[in-house]
N, C-alpha and C positions, 0 to 999 in steps of 0.2 A: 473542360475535363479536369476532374482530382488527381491533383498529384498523389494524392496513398487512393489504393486500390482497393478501399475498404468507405465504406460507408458509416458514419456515427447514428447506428439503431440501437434498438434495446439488449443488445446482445454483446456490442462491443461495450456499451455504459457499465452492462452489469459486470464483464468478464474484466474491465479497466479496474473498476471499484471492488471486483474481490482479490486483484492481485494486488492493487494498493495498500488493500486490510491485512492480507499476510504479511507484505514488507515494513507496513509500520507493527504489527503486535511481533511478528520475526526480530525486527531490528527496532525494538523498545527502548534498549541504554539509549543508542543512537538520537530519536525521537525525542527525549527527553533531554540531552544536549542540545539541539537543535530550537526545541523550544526556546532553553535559557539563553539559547545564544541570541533570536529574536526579540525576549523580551527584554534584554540587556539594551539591542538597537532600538526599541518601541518604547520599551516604558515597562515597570513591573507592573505584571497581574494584566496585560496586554490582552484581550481576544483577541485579537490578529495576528498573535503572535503565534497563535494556536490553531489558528487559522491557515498561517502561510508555511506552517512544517507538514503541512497533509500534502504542497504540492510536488516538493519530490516524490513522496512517493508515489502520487499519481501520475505523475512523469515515466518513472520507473517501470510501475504496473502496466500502462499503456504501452511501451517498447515492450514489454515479455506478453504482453496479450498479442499485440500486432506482429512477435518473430512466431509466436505459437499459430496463430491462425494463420500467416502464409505454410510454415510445413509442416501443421494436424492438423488445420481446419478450426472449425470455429465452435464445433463442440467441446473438440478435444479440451482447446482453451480457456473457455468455461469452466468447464466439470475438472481439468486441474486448478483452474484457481479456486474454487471450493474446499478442493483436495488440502493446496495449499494455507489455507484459510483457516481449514479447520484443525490441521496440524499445526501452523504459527500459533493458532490461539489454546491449546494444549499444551506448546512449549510454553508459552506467557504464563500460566497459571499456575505451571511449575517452576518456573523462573522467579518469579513471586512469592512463591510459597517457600523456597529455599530460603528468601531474602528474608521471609519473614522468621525462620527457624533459626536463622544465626542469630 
């Protein structure tokens, strides 16, 4: 018997990985500290440095998909992380672009 009540299909992969996508383009400074701070421990110019800041936030995405699919189910949790996904990556662009106007 599984201790989580959930099964790894293509439903929790995809709904893991688009709330992953939101919390890192949502929390970009973040991400980008995180990085440096890896490739300071690794080495500069590191891929794996680059590598190993994607697993918080799939750490992250995983508990908000897994509290969303026990109380909305598992569409709900999908279709907001899309939600979410696509609203992080609108703030990023505009995040961005402000950076770039100063």
């Amino acid at each position: 018997m599984s201790p989580l009540p959930t099964t790894f299909d293509t439903a929790t992969i995809a709904g893991t990985a688009l709330w992953a996508i939101a919390f890192y383009l949502g929390g970009s400074p973040w991400a980008d500290r995180l990085i440096t701070t890896f490739e300071g421990w690794l080495g500069t110019g590191s891929p794996a440095a680059s590598l190993l800041s994607i697993v918080p936030f799939l750490l992250v995405g995983g508990l908000v998909y897994y509290a969303l699919l026990l109380s909305l189910g598992g569409s709900w949790a999908v279709s907001l992380g899309v939600i979410s996904a696509m609203g992080c990556g609108v703030y990023e662009l505009g995040r961005r672009n402000g950076q770039a106007s100063d």
